[in-house]
C-alpha positions in Angstrom: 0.0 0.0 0.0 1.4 3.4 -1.1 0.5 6.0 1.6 0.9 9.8 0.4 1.4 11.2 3.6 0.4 15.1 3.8 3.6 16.1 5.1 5.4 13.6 4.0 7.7 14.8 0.9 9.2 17.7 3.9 12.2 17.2 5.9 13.6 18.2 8.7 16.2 18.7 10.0 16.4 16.8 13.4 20.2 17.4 14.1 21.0 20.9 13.5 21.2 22.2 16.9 23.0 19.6 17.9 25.9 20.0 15.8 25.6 16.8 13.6 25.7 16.5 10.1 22.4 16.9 8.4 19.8 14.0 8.5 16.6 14.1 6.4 14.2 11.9 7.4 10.0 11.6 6.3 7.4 13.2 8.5 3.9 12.3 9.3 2.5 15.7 11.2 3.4 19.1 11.7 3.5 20.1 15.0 0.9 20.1 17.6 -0.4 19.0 21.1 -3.1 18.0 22.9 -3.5 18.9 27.0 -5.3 15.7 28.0 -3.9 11.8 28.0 -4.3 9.9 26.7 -5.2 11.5 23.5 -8.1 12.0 21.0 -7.8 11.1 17.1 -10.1 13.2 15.7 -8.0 16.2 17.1 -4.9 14.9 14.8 -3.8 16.5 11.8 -3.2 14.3 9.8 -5.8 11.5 11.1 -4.2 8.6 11.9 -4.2 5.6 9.1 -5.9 2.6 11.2 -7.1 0.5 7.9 -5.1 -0.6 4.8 -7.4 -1.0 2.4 -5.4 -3.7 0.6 -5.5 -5.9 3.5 -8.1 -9.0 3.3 -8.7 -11.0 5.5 -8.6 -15.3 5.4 -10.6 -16.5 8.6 -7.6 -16.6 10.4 -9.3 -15.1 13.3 -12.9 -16.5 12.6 -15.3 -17.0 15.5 -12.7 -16.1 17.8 -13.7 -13.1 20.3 -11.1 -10.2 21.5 -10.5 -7.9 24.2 -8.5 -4.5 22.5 -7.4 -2.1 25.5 -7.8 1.5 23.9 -8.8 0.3 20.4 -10.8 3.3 19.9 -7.9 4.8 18.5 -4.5 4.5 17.5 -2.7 0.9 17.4 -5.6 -0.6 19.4 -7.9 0.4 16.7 -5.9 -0.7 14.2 -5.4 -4.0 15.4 -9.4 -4.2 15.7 -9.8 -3.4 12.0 -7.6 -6.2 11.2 -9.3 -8.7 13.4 -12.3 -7.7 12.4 -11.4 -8.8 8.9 -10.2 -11.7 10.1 -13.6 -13.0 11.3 -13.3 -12.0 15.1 -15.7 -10.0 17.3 -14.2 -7.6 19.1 -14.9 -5.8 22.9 -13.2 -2.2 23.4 -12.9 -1.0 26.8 -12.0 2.6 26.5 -11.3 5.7 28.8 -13.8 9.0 28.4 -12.6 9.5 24.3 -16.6 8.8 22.9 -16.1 10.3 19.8 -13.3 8.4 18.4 -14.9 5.6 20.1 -18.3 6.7 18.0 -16.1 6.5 15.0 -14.3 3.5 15.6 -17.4 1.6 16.1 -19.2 3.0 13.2 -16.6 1.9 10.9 -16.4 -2.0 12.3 -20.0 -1.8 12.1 -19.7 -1.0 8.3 -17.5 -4.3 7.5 -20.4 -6.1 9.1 -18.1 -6.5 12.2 -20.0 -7.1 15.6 -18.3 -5.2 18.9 -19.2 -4.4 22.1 -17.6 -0.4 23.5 -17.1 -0.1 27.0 -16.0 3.1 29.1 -14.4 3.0 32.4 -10.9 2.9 34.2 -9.2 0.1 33.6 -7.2 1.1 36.8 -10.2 -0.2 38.7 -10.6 -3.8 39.6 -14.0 -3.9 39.8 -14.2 -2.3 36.0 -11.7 -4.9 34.4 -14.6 -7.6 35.7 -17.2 -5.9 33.9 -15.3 -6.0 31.2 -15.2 -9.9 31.3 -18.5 -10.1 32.4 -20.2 -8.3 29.8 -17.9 -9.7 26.7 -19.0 -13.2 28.1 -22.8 -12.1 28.1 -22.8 -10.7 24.9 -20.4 -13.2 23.0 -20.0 -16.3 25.2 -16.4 -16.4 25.4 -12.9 -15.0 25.2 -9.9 -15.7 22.9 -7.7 -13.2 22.8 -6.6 -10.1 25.4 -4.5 -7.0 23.6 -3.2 -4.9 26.9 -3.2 -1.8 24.4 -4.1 0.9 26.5 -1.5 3.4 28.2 -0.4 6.8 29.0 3.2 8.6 28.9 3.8 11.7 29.8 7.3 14.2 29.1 9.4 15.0 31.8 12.8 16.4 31.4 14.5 14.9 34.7 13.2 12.5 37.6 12.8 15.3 39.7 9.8 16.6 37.5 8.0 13.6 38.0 5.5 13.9 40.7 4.4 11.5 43.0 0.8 11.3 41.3 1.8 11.0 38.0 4.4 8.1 38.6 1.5 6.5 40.1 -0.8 6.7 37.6 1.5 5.9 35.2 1.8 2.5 37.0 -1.4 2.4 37.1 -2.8 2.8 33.6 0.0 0.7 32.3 1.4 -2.3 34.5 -2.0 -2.5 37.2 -4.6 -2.1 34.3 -3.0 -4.8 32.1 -2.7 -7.0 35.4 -6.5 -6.9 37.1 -7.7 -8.0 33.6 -5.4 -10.7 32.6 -6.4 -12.3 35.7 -10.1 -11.4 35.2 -9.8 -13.0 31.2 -7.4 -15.8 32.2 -9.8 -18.1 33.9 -12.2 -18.4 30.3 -9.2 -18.8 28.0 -8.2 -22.1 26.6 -5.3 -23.7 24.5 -4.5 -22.1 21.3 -5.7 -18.7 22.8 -3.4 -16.3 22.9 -2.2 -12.6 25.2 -0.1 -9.7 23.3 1.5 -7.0 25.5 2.3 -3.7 24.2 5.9 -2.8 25.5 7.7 0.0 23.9 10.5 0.5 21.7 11.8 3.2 24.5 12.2 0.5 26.9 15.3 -0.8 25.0 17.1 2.3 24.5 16.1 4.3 27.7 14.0 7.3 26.4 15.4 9.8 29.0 12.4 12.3 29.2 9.5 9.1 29.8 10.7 7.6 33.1 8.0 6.4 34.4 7.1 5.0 31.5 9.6 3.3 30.3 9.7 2.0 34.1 6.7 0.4 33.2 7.0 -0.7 29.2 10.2 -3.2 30.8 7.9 -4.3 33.8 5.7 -5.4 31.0 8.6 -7.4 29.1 9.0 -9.0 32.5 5.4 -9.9 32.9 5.0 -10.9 29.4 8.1 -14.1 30.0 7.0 -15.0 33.3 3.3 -15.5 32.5 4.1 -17.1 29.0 6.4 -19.9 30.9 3.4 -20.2 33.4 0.9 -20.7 30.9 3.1 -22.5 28.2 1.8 -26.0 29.2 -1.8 -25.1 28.9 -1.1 -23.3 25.5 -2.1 -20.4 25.8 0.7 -17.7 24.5 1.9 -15.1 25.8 3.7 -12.4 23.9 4.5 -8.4 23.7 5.0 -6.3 20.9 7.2 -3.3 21.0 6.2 -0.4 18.7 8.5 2.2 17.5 6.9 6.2 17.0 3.4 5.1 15.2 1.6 8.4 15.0 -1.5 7.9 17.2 -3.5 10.6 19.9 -0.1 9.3 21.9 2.0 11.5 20.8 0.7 14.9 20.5 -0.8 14.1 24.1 2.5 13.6 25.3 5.7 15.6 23.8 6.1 19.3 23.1 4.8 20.0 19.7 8.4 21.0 18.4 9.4 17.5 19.0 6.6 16.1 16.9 8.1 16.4 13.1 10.8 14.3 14.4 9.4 11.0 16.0 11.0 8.6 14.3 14.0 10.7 13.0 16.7 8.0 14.6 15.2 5.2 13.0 17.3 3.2 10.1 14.0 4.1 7.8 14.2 7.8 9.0 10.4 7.7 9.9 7.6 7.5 12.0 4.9 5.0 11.1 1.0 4.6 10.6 -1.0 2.5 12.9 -1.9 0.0 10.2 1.1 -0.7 9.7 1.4 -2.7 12.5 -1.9 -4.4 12.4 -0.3 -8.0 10.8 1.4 -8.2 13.9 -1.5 -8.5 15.9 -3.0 -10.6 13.7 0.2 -13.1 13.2 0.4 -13.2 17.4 -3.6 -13.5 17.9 -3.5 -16.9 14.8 -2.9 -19.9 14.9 0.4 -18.6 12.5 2.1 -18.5 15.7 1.4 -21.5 17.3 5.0 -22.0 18.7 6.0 -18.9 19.7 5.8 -18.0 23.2 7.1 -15.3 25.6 8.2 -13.2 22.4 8.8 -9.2 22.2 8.6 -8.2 18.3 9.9 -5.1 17.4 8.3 -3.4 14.8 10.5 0.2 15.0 11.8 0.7 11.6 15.3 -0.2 12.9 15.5 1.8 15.4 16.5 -0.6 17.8 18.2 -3.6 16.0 19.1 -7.4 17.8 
């Protein structure tokens, strides 16, 4: 799929204040922010690409019902597309962001998709349950869990990190994804399947996202453990760790000088589109990867390489 990217026939140039020799590299948006994680889509400029329409689906996914963290928007939302092709139904818990989750659901509905759109905190217990319970009353079972959802936040030092926002960083990211694993893990069965979203900042140390890279390695950590755990029963366990994909993210999170350049360091020299990364869901949610286990995939565009 050939994507003409708005912005994308600019450079910039990343490097120049830094002394190094000139680096052009593609760009997906000008810049911009957004005040409030963890980000809305139809804020973006340019709007995310979730779907490729080139993409068909086999059945590789058919029957099979899926829990997407976040998937109104951004990877999540991709990932749903593509499963949704793929013959699964899918639930999305979401935060407070009802009009991308309008829009998300409006467009599953028009493949003929069936989902189920939930708002609440996934920091609360008692909300990850009802999450189970209702996916189990609507569809009858689960098959898959994506632990999409998460927030990250810029900070130039430690110091600026305050108290409440290091805890809900935990919270969102490593507490979320653990109340509903062990709500969903009592109704899966072998050949179902758990994908992790780590971070391609938690293997080179992005120094202004503490906290959350803090919490993209505890994820790693959690992803092996449980996958040895649950190896014998079949069920695998794997993460995935995206490089810059331009989704409500990152203009929720950096200065808006820093946007143009996401991506800059990679060995592509660029940023990516969510759907982009949407075969990777699918290849970890199939039965394509029935012997692989306690995995991180790296989809970063080189960035990090080994």
């Amino acid at each position: 799929m050939n994507i003409d990217y708005e912005y994308g026939n600019k450079f910039y140039n990343y490097f120049e204040d830094l002394g190094i020799q000139s680096t052009k590299y593609t760009i997906l948006a000008p810049e911009q922010s957004q005040n409030k994680q963890p980000g809305m889509e139809y804020l973006m400029t340019p709007k995310p690409i979730f779907d490729n329409p080139n993409y068909k689906g086999s059945g590789k996914l058919k029957d099979k019902v899926a829990i997407i963290t976040g998937g109104d928007s951004g990877l999540g939302k991709a990932a749903a597309i593509a499963f949704v092709k793929e013959g699964a139904k899918v639930v999305i818990p979401y935060y407070d962001e009802h009009i991308d989750a309008k829009e998300t659901k409006e467009y599953i509905e028009s493949l003929g998709g069936e989902c189920l759109f939930l708002s609440g905190d996934i920091t609360k217990k008692e909300f990850c349950q009802k999450i189970v319970d209702a996916t189990l009353e609507k569809f009858g079972k689960i098959n898959i869990l994506v632990n999409n959802a998460g927030v990250q936040y810029q900070q130039d030092s430690l110091e600026c990190i305050s108290d409440e926002q290091f805890d809900w960083t935990m919270k969102v990211n490593i507490y979320g994804m653990f109340y509903l694993t062990k709500a969903v893990l009592p109704y899966l069965h072998s050949g179902d399947s758990i994908i992790n979203l780590s971070s391609v900042t938690a293997f080179f140390g992005e120094p202004q996202l503490i906290d959350y890279v803090t919490t993209k390695g505890a994820i790693v950590g959690f992803t092996r453990a449980l996958a040895r755990n649950l190896a014998l029963k079949n069920i695998r366990v794997n993460a995935i760790a995206p490089g810059y994909f331009w989704t409500p993210l990152q203009p929720a999170c950096w200065v808006k000088e820093k946007i143009p350049s996401l991506g800059a360091d990679a060995a592509m020299a660029r940023g990516a589109m969510p759907y982009e990364l949407a075969p990777t869901f699918v290849f970890l949610a199939s039965d394509d990867s029935s012997y692989v286990t306690g995995q991180v995939i790296h989809n970063n565009g080189g960035q990090i390489m080994g």
